[in-house]
N, C-alpha and C positions, 0 to 999 in steps of 0.2 A: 819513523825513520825507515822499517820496511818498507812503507809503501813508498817512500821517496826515490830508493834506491830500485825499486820493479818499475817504476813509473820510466825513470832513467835507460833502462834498459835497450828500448828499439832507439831511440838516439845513440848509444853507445853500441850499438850492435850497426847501425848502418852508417856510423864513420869506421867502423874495424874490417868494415864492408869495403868502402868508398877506396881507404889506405891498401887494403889488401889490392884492390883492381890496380890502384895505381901502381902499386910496385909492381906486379905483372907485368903490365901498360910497356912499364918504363925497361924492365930487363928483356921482356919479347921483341921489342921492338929498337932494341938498341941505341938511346938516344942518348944525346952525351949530359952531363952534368950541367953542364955551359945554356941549354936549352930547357931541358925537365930532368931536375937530381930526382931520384930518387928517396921514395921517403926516409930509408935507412943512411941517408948521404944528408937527408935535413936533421936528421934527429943526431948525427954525430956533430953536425956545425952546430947543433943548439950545445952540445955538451963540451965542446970544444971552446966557442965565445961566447960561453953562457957567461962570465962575468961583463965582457962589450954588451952583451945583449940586453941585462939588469941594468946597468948602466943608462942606456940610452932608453930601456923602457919606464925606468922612473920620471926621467924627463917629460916622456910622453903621455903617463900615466897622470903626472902634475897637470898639465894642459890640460886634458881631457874633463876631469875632476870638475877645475877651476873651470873650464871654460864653458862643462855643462851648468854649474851653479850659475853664472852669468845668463847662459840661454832662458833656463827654468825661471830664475826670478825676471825677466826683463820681459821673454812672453807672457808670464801670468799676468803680471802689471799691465800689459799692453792690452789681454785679454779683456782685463776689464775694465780701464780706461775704453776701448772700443763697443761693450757692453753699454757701459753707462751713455756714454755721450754719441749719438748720430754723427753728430758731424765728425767727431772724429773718425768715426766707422768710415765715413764717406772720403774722409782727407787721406787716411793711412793706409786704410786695403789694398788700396791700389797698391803701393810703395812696399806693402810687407810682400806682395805674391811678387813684384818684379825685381826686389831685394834677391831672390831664388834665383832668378838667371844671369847674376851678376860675373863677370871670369873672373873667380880668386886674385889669378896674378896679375888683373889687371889692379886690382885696389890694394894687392900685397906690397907694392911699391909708396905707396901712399902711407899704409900706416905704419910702413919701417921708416918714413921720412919724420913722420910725426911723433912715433913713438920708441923707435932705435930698434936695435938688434934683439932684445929680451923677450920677454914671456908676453909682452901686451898685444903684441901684432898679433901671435896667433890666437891669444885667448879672442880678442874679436872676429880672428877669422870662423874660428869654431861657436864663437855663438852668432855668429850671420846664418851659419849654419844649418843649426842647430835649434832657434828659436821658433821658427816658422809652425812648424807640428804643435808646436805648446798650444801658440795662440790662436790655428785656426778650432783645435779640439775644445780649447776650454771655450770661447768664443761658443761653438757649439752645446754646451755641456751647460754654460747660463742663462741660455736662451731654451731648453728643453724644462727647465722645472715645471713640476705641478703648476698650472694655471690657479687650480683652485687651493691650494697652497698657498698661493702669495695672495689670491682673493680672502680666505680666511685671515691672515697675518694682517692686511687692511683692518680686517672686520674686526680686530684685537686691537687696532689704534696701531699698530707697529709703525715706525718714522720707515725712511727708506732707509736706512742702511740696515737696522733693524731685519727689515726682508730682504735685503743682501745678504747680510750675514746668518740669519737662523734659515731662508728658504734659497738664495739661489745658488751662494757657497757650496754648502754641503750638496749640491744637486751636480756641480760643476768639479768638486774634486775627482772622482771617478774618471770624467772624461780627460780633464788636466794631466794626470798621472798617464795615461794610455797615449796621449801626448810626450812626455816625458818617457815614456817606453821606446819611441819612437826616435827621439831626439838621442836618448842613449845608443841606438842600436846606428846612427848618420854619425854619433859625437866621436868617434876611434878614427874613420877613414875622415871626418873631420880634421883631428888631428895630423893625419897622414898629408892632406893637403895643403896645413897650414905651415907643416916645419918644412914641406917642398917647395912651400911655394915664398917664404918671406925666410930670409938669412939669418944665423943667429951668431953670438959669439963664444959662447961656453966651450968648455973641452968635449961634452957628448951633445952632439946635435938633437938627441930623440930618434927613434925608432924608424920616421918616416927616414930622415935624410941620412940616415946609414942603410936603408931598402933601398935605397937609389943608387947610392954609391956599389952597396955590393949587387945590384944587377949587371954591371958591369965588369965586374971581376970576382967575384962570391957569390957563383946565384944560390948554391945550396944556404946560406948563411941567408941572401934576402928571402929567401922560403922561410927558412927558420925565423926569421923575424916577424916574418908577415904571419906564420902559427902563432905568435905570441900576441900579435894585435888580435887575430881569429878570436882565441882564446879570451885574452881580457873585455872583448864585446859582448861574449856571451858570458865572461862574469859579471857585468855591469847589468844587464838587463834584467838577470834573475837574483841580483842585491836589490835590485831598485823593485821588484815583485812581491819579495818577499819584506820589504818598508812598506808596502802599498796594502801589509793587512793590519801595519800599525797607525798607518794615516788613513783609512777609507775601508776600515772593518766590516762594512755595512756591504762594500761592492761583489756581486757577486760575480766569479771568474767565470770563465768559459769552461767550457769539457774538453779535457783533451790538455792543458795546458801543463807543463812539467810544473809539478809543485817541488 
């Protein structure tokens, strides 16, 4: 737990860093609220519509969730669907890299038509998202196994799923999850894009479509909002790191990486 909290330290030493310059920044130089508040002008709208805030970030917090589970399971599938079968490799690649340059609101129209105002537009938008990193890494991470690991597992009689599952599996969860590392840290501003960009009906919009709103007339409050997305990306990334020593025990981290 010591070492957790030292390890912690220069991140937490150069946002205390970053906050201090900006308030300087912002009292030296005069700049109104309406332009750049002030950190001590965000952190009073967070305590002020911190119930608005809760509010609209559980909203956003559900999508995100749900809409990463969607991305993780549908790239991993896709991943090895594309593994196993060439021609699918051959058919879909194309289609998953150019699925990336698609304009959100061009197709946010589309699946508000098909699926209404509710939770399904953006869960698709965020895993359109969001998928892409699973399955080019896992894609990657099944095709790196030991050669001579699947040539022994032959040499044992293994059927092929057999050497799917005892050798190219376990070779490909490592890379999967570093994928899914990746997808978590796009799946928040995911979010952000998905409630601005397809309508909804409930009484709190989420997170994104109250940042919108209050840039316009609350920017200290879309600041404080926008900390609260900040914030929940980097708790999502280091929940989903510290799963990754209960599903893939075996992988070894990098140096340097906050434990």
């Amino acid at each position: 737990m010591r070492r957790r909290a030292l390890s912690a330290l220069p991140a937490v030493a150069l946002a205390v860093l970053l906050v201090g310059g900006w308030e300087l920044y912002v009292d030296l130089a005069g700049l109104e609220p309406a332009l750049l508040p002030a950190p001590h002008d965000i952190a009073s709208a967070l305590w002020n519509s911190g119930d608005l805030l809760l509010r609209n970030f559980r909203v956003t917090a559900e999508e995100v969730v749900l809409g990463l589970a969607v991305a993780l399971l549908a790239g991993f599938a896709l991943a090895v669907a594309i593994h196993l079968s060439p021609l699918f490799r051959r058919a879909f690649y194309p289609l998953a890299v150019g699925s990336q340059a698609l304009p959100i609101p061009v197709i946010g129209v589309l699946l508000v038509f098909w699926w209404g105002f509710g939770i399904l537009p953006k869960l698709a938008v965020i895993a359109l998202i969001c998928f892409f990193p699973v399955v080019v890494t896992t894609v990657d991470g099944l095709a790196a196994v030991d050669p001579d690991q699947l040539k022994l597992l032959r040499t044992l009689d293994a059927s092929r799923w057999q050497a799917f599952r005892l050798g190219e599996l376990p070779a490909a969860v490592p890379a999967a999850l570093s994928g899914a590392r990746i997808a978590i840290a796009v799946g928040v501003i995911g979010a952000f894009i998905a409630e601005t960009t397809t309508p909804t009906s409930g009484p709190y919009p989420g997170l994104g479509r109250e940042i919108i709103t209050d840039v316009n007339f609350q920017m200290p409050r879309a600041y404080a909002g926008t900390a609260v997305l900040f914030l929940f990306a980097i708790a999502c990334f280091y929940a989903l790191s510290l799963a990754e020593r209960k599903l893939a025990p075996w992988t070894t981290r990098p140096r340097g990486e906050l434990h």
